[in-house]
Every structure is written in C-alpha cells, then in structure tokens.
C-alpha positions in Angstrom: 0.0 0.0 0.0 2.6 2.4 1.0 4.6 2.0 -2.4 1.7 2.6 -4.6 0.7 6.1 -2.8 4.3 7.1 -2.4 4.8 6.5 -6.4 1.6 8.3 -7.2 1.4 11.3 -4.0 5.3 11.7 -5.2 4.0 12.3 -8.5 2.0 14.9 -7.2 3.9 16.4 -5.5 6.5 17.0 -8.3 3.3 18.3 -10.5 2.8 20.9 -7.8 6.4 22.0 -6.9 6.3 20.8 -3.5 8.5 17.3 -4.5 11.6 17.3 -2.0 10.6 20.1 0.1 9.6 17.3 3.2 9.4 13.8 3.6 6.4 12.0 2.5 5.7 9.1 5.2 2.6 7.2 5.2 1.1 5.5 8.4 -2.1 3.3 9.5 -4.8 5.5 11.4 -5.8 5.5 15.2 -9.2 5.0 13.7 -9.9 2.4 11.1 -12.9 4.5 9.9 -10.3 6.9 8.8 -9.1 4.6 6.1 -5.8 2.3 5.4 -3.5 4.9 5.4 -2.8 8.2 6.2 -0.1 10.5 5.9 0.4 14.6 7.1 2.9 15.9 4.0 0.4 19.0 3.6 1.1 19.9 7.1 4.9 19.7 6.2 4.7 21.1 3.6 2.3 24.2 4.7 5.1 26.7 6.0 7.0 26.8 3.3 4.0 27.0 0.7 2.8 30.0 2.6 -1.1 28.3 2.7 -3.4 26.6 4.9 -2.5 22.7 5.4 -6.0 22.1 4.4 -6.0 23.9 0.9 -2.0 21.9 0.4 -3.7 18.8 1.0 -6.3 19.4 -1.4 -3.9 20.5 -4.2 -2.6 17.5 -3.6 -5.7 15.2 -3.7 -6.8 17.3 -6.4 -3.4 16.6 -8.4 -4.0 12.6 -7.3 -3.8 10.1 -10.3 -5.5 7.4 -8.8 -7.3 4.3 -10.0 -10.0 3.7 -8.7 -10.6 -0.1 -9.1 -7.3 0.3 -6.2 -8.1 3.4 -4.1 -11.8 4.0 -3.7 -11.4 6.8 -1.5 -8.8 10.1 -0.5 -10.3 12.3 1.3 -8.4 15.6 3.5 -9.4 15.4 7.2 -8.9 17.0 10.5 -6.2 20.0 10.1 -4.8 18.7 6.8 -4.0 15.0 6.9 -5.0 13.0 3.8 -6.5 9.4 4.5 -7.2 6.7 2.0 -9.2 3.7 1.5 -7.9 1.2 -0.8 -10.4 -1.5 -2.4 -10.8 -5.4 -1.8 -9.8 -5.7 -4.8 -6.7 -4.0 -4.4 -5.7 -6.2 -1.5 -6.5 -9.4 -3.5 -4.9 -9.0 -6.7 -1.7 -9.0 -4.6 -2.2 -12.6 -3.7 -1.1 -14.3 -7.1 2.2 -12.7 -6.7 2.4 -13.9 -2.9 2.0 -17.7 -4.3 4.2 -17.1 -6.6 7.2 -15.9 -4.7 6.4 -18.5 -2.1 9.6 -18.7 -0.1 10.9 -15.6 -1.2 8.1 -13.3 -0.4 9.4 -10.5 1.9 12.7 -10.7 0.6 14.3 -7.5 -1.0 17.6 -5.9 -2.1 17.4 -2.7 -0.3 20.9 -3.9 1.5 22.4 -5.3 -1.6 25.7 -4.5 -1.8 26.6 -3.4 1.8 29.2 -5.8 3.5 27.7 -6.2 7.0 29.2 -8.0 10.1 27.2 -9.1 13.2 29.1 -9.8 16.3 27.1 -11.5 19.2 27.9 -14.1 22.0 31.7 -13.2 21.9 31.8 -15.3 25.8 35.1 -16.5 26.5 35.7 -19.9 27.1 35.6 -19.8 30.7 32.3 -21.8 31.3 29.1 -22.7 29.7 26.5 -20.0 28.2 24.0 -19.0 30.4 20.5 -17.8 28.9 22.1 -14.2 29.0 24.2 -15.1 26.4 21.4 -17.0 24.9 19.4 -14.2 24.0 22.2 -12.5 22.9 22.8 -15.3 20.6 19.0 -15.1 19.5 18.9 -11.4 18.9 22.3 -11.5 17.0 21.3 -14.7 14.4 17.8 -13.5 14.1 19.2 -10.1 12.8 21.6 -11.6 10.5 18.9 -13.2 9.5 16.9 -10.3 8.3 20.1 -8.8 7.1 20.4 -11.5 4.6 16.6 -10.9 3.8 17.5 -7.7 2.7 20.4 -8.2 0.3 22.8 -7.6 2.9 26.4 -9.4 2.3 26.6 -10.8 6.0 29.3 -12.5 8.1 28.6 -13.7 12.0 31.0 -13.4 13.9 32.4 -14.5 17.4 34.8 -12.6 19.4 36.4 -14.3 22.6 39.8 -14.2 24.4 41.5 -17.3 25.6 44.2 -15.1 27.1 44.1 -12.7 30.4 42.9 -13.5 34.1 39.9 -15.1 33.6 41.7 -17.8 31.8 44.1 -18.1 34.3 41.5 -18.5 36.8 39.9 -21.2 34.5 43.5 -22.6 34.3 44.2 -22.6 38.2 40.3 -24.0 38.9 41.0 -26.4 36.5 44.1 -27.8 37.4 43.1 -27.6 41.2 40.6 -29.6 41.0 42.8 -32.0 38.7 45.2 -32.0 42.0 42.1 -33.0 44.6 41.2 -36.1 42.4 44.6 -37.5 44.2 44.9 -35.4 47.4 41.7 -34.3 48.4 43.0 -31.8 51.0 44.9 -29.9 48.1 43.7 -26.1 48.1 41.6 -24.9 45.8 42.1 -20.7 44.8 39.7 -18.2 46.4 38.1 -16.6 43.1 38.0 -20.1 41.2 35.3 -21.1 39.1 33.2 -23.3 41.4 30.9 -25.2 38.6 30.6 -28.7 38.8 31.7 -28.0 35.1 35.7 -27.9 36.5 34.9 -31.5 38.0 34.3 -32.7 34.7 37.3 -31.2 32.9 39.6 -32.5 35.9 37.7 -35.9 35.3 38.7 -35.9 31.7 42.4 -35.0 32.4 42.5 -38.0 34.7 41.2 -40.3 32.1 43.5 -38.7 29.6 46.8 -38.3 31.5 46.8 -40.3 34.2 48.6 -38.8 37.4 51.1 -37.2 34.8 50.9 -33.9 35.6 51.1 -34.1 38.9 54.8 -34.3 39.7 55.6 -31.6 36.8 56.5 -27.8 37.1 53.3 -26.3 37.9 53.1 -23.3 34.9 53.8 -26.7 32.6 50.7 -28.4 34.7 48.7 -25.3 34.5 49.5 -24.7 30.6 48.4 -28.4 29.9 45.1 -27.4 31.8 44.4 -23.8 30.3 44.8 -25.7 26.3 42.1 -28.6 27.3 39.6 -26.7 29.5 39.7 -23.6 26.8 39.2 -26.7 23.9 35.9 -28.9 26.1 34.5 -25.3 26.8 34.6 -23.9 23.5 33.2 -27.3 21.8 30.5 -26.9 24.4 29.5 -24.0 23.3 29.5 -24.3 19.8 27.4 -28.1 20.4 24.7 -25.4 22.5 24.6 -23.0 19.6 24.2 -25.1 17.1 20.9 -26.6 19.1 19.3 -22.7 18.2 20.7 -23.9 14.9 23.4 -21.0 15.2 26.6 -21.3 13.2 29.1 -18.5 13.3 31.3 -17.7 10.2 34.5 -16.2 11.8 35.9 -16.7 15.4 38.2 -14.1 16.0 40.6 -14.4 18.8 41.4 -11.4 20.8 44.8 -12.5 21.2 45.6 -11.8 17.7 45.7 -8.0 17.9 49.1 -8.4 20.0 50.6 -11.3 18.6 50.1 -9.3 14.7 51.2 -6.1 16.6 47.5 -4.3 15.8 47.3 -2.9 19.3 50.8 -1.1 18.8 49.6 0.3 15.3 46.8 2.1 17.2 48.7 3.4 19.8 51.0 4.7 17.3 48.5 6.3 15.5 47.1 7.9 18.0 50.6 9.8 19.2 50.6 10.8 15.6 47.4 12.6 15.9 48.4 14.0 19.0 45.8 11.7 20.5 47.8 9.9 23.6 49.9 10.9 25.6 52.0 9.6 28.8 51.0 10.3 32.6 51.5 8.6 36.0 53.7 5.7 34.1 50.8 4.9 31.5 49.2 5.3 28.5 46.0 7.9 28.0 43.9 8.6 24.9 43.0 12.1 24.9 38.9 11.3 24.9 37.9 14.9 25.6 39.1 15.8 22.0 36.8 14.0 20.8 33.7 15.4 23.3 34.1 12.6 25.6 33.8 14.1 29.6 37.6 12.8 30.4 40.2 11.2 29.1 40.6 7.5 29.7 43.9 4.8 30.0 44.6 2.5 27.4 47.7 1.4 28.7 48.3 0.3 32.8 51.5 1.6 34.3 51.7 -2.2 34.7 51.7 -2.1 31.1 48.6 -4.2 30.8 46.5 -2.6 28.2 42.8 -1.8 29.2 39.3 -3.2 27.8 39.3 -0.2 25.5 42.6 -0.3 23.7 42.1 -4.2 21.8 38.0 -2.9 21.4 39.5 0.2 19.6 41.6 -2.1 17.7 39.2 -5.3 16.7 36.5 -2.5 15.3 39.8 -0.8 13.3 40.0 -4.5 12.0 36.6 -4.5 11.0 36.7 -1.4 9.0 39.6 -2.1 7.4 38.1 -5.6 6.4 35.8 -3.5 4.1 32.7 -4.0 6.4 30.5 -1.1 6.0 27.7 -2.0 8.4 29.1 -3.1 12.0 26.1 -4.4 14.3 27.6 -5.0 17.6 25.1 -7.2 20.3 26.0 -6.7 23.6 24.4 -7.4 27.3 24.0 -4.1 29.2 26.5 -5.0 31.3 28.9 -3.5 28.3 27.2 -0.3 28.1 29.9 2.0 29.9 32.7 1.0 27.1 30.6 2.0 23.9 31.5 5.6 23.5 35.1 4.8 24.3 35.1 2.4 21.3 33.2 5.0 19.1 35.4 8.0 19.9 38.2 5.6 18.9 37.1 4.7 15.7 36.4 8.3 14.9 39.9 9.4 16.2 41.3 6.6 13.6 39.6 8.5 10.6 36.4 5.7 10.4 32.5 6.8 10.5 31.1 5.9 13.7 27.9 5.8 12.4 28.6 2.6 10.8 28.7 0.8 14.5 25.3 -0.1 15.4 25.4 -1.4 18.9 22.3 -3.2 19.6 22.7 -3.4 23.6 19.7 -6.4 25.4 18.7 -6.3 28.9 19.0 -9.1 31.4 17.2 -12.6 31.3 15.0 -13.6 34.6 13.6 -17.4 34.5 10.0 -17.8 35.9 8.0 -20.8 37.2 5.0 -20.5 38.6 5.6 -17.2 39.4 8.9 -17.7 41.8 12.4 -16.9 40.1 14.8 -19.6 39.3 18.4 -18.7 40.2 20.3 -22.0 40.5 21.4 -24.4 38.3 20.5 -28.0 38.9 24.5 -29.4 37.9 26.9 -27.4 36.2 27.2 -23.6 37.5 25.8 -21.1 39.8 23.5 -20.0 36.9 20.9 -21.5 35.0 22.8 -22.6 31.9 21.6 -22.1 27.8 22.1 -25.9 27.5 19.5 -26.8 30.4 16.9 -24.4 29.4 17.0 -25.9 26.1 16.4 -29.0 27.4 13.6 -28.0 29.6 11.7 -25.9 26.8 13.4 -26.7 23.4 15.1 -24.6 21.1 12.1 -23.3 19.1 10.4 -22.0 22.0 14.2 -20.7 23.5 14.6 -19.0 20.3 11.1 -17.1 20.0 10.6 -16.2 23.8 13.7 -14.5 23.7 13.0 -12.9 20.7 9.6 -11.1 22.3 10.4 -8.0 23.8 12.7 -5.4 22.6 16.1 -5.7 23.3 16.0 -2.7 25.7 13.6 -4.6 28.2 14.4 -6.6 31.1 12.7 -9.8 30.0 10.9 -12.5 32.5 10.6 -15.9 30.5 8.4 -17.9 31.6 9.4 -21.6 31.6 5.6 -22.8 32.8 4.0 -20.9 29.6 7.0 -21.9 27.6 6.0 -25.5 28.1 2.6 -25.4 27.6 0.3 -26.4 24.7 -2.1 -23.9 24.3 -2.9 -20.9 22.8 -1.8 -18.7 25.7 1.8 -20.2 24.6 2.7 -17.5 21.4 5.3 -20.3 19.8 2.6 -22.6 19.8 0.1 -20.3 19.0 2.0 -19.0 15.7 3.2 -22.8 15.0 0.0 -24.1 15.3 -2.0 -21.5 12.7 0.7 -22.9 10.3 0.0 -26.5 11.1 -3.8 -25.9 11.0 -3.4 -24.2 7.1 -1.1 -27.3 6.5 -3.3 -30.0 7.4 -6.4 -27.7 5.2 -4.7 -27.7 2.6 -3.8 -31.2 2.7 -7.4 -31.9 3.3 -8.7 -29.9 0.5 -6.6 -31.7 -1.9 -7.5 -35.1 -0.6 -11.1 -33.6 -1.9 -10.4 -33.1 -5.0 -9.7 -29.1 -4.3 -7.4 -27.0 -7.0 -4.0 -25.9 -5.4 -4.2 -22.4 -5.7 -0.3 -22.5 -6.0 -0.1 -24.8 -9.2 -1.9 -21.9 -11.1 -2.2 -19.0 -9.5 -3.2 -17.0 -12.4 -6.6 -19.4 -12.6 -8.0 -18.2 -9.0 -10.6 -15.5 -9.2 -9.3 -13.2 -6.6 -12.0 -10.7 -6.0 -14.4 -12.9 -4.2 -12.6 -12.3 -1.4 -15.2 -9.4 0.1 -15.9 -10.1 3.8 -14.5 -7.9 6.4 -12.3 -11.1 7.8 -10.5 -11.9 4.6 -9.5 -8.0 4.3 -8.0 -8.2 7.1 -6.3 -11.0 6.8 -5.1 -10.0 3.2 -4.2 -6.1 4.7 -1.4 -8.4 7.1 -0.2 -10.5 4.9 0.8 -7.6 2.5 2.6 -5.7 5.9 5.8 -8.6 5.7 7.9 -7.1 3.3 7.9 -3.7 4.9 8.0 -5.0 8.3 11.1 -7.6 7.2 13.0 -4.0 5.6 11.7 -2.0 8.8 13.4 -4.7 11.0 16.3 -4.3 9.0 16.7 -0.9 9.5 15.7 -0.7 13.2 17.3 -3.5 14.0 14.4 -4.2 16.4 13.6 -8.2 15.9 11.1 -8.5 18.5 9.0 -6.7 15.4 8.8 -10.0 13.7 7.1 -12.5 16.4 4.7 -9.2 17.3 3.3 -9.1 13.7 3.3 -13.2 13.6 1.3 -13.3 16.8 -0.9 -10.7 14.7 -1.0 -12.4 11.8 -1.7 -15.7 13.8 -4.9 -13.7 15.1 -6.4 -12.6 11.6 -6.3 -16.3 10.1 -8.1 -17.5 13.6 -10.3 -14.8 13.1 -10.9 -15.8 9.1 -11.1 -19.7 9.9 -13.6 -19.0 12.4 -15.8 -16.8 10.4 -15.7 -18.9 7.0 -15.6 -22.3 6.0 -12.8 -22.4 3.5 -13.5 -25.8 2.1 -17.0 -25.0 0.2 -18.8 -26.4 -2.8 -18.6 -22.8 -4.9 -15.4 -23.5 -6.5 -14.5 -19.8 -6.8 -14.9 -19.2 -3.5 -12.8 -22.1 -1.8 -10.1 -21.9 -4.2 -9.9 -18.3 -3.3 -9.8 -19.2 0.3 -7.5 -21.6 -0.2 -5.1 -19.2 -1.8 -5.6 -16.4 1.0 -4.9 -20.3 3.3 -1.6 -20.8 1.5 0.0 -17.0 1.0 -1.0 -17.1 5.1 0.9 -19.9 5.6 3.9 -19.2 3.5 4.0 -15.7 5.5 4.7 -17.7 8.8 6.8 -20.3 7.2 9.1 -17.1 6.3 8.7 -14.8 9.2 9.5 -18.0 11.1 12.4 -18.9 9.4 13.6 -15.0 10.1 13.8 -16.1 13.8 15.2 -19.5 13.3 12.6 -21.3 14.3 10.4 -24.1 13.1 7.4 -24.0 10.6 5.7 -27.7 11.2 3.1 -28.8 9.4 1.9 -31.2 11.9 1.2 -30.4 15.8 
C-alpha cells in the first residue's frame, strides 16, 4: 500500500512544486474509519508554501492520479492530513504474486551491496552459556537473518579471548581440582570457578593423562590445563549453539591483535594525531578531543592494556576488512565502554555511524511465578544448555525474541511449556499446522491448489470484512522484514506473527474455507496458503520451526 501512494502522491507532488521540500511518510490511522492509510505531508509542507494545510492537501488530492478499481477513496481530514481507502480488490490482486514468490516473499535488495558484520555471543571460554548469552545469541542470528533478507552481504562473527585472568583463573580451577582427584585436602584458589563443570574437565584429564601432571612444574601443569579446558568449553558452546541452529562464520581471537602487533599500530597512530599521551607511568587517549567528559587509559602503568585499547583495535579490523555496516550485540552489562570504542574509531579517521550497537537487557527465569536462580549441575546460573532442554530450542529462540532488546525480560518456563494458545510459539506454529493439514485436506477432496496456477483463481471474491483483514497483514511482511532491518528491532517480527496468527483465527472461524462454490474455496484456499507461506518465512527470520503437523 505504502509503495503505490508514495509512487503516485510523489508524482503529485512533483506536478505541484512541493517534491523534495519534506518527507512524505505514510502510516495506518488510530481510527480504522479513517481509512488504510494516512499521511500529514500537507502539514509539512504548509510553512513553506505559505497556505493553509488544508487547501495543500487538497492541491494535492486534487493533483491525485488514482485508480479507482485500487483506491476508492482520498479524502483531507482533521487539520490537513490525507487518508485513504484502498479497495478489496486491491488487497486481493496481490495474492497471485504472494503464491508465486512462495519462499521468497518478503525478501528484497534494499541492502544489496553493503558488507555487514554481526558480532554477538563473543563469551570467553571460561564456562558454559548462560540464557544471557542465549538471547544474545537469538537477537544476533535473528538479525543476520533479516540482514540477509534484505540483500545484505553478512558475516557472523564471534569474538572471545582465551588469554588474560579469567583464563588463568579457569587454568588454576582447573588444574586444582585435577590435584584434589589425588589429594583431596589440596587447596583450591579463592576466586576459582566453582561449577561442577571444573569437575568434569579434571575428570577428563585424569582419564587422559593419568597422574602425569602431577609431579611436573606447575606453569607446565597449569598450561596443559588452560589448552584442554579452553578446547571442552569452547566445543560446548559451539554443540549449544548449534541446538538454536546457530553457526558463526569467523571466530576471532582477541589475542591476535598483540601477537600481529594491531594494538601497537593504534597506539602509534594515535601519538601521531596527538591523540595519547603519557601520565603517572601509563598510556592515555586524549577522549575529551573527541567530546568525551575525560580522558581515559589505554595502557596500565603495569603495562597491561585496558578493555578499551584491543575494542579500539578489533572494530579498526573491522573497517579495514571492508565492512560497511558493523552491528555489535551486547548485554548491558557493556554499556559503559561503547563511546570509548566510538570515539576511537572516529579518532582513527572511520564513520562511527557505521557501529550499530544493539545493547539487550537481562534474562529472569520464571515458574510458577517464583524466580529460578540456581542451576541444577553445572554452574551457579541456569545454563543455555538446560533451558533448552527444559523448553526446546524453538520456544528458546522465540521467547527470547519477544520484547525489545531494551527490556528486562521475564521468561516464563511454565508458559514456555505449555500447549495452548496462551503459549505464542505454539500459537503461531500451530495457525501454520492448522493451514497445512487444510490444505492437505482440501486436496485429498479433490480441491485446486491455488499454487499450481495461481493466475486461474478469481481473486475478487474475497469481500468479507475477515478476509481483508487477513489479506491487509499478509501484504505488511515485506515492509516489516526491511523495517526490522533498518531498526534493527527483531522482536518486530514474532509481534506481527502473533498478529498475523490472530487474523487467520479470526478468518477460519468466520468462513468455512473448504465450500462447494469453487470460486470461493479456491480463493480461500489461496488467501490459506500465502497465510501460511507468511509464517513459514517470518518464522524462518527467527530460526525457528514451521511444522506442518502439531
């Protein structure tokens, strides 16, 4: 709808002078007796035409080339706005092109071109995921997912450092624990990682090595630990991953920015531009050049670089690896370090505005209303793995997936389980599996499929109020799969399934679909199947299942 008025208003507007003078935007109204859509260009445009808004927007409907077998009515309203009403007919005709596209219906080329990179997870191999990093993981795939959608030239990627204090702490726990398998009274550090997760690891060792590395120099024994927890840990979570069906395309190592010198390079470029300097035995980057409240240290007087220095230097890596569009996904536990990382990147001569940092809120698990803090074996957390288990991926995926990334989400493990309608996985799943087993039904009957010629089905008998509004929110995908793109908002996509879940109810239980006028059913069977292929894709978006049987 919103491509056919902006072609013709835009022509209208270039008639009358007015084209370019303020953005024409087109939304639904508050009032559905105001029409489909509505936009308020005359009021823009009113100032600088020196008139009324009222007589702009009727120069405007006035200057309208519509047809009316599409529009059947424009009309100015309130101060100035300009509604309109488009026809059945309009709504229906866009159905044989639906079934024709079929899998690629909502797909578009708006990003072609543009080299993109997501980076989400990025944990360190220190422990298993926890359902933080789970939805992380969701909102990351789910937008390189819509990324692709759009023409987008996408690479996942997965940042981690198996270098630094928490490895030596996973190094230590590790081998500690490796120790108490022969002398239980053997110490175990303060600050170690306590997760029966370390048992297993120093299980494994014991199985592999024997007592070995018990009599040797410890940094030898602690080496030997660090290599095979870092290798179980990181295999765990790629096996966890890949149950959301997540596979990443790059693993960068953080480590590699000082062993290929990259860390140095920025330094050094940042003395050139008179952008560090040296106080108190360390490093500074002179932040308040760039607007930033006070400067901040890069480099320790230890001469331990800080969190910001490699950040700087991985998203220098990313530019110069010809990625135009940078999405970062970070928990808000990051939040602090972003404008460091920015002013960086500006100070090495890069747009900024190319970073897209897509920050999510924290994860509480629910049953029955209580909170569930503990893990039942592995960590002091609830880990990705078991809440998979408990709920399955599909429903993992699409719960985490449901409020916007700024909101602290509560997921409900009760709801999550639970076959109903009240569950909104199920609730989308199902209106797929019901249109599935229909259509299968139909053609058990001796029905047409509307998809083997969908030139042959007589569109425009599809009239009742039900069927409009199923049709109106089937024709919403594309733009809401570009609008996703661009917002970079996923939780947009299991909102207008749950919607579009509602107006096929709603159709199914106002018509019979199956009936004897042929017309009629094959027509319903078509406005059936583009339903169903809608789900099938928006679902696929998410990465989660479309079955045809529940």
């Amino acid at each position: 709808m919103k491509r056919y008025l902006e072609e013709r208003v835009g022509a209208a507007l270039e008639r009358l002078g007015y084209a370019g003078m303020a953005e024409l935007a087109f939304e639904a109204p508050k009032q559905e007796a105001h029409g489909d859509l509505t936009t308020n260009i005359a009021l823009l445009l009113a100032k600088a035409a020196g008139k009324n808004p009222r007589v702009v927007a009727k120069e405007i409907v006035d200057s309208l080339d519509m047809n009316p077998a599409s529009v059947t009515k424009t009309e100015v309203a309130g101060p100035g706005f300009i509604n309109f009403t488009f026809s059945p007919a309009f709504f229906a005709r866009k159905l044989e092109g639906i079934l024709r596209e079929g899998a690629s219906y909502g797909r578009s080329t708006v990003g072609r071109g543009v080299k993109a990179m997501v980076e989400y997870v990025s944990a360190n191999p220190t422990g298993p995921l926890s359902v933080g990093h789970g939805r992380q993981a969701a909102i990351g795939d789910t937008l390189a997912n819509v990324l692709q959608w759009t023409g987008h030239e996408v690479t996942r990627e997965y940042y981690y450092n198996n270098a630094g204090r928490q490895m030596r702490v996973l190094a230590q726990s590790t081998y500690a624990r490796y120790r108490q398998l022969f002398d239980p009274a053997s110490a175990f550090p303060e600050d170690g990682y306590q997760g029966e997760y370390i048992q297993q690891i120093a299980l494994l060792l014991k199985s592999e090595l024997g007592d070995s590395l018990v009599g040797i120099e410890e940094e030898k024994a602690l080496a030997v630990c660090k290599e095979r927890a870092e290798q179980v840990l990181f295999d765990a979570i790629k096996s966890v991953l890949l149950r959301m069906g997540i596979r990443h395309d790059v693993f960068y190592n953080e480590d590699s920015l000082y062993s290929s010198k990259k860390i140095n390079e920025v330094v050094d470029e940042f003395r050139s531009k008179g952008l560090a300097y040296d106080k108190d035995g360390a490093v500074w980057f002179k932040a308040t050049d760039l607007g930033l409240d006070q400067d901040r240290v890069i480099i320790k007087s230890t001469g331990e670089p800080t969190y910001r220095l490699p950040d700087i230097a991985y998203h220098r890596e990313k530019f110069l690896r010809g990625f135009e569009l940078v999405v970062d996904v970070f928990g808000a536990d990051h939040i602090a370090t972003i404008p460091d990382v920015l002013a960086g990147i500006k100070a090495l001569g890069f747009d900024p505005d190319k970073v897209k940092v897509v920050i999510h809120q924290f994860v509480t698990l629910m049953r029955n209303g209580e909170q569930v803090k503990m893990s039942k074996r592995l960590a002091n957390f609830v880990t990705l793995d078991e809440l998979i288990d408990e709920v399955g991926s599909d429903a993992v995926r699409y719960f985490f997936l449901m409020r916007s990334n700024g909101t602290h989400l509560e997921f409900d493990l009760s709801l999550a389980t639970e076959h109903s309608d009240k569950n909104p996985v199920y609730y989308v799943q199902y209106a797929h599996a019901r249109i599935a087993s229909m259509l299968r039904f139909a053609m058990s009957e001796g029905a047409i499929d509307p998809a083997t010629d969908p030139s042959a089905v007589v569109y425009d008998v599809l009239q009742s109020p039900a069927e409009i509004a199923l049709m109106k929110q089937i024709l919403q995908f594309p733009e809401l799969v570009e609008g996703t793109a661009k917002s970079l908002e996923p939780h947009r996509v299991p909102t207008y399934l749950h919607e579009l879940a509602t107006a096929f109810h709603r159709f199914y239980h106002d018509h019979r679909v199956v009936v004897p006028e042929k017309d009629i059913s094959t027509a319903r069977l078509a406005l059936c199947a583009c339903t169903k292929t809608v789900l099938a894709n928006g679902l696929a978006i998410l990465g989660v299942s479309a079955p045809d049987r529940m």
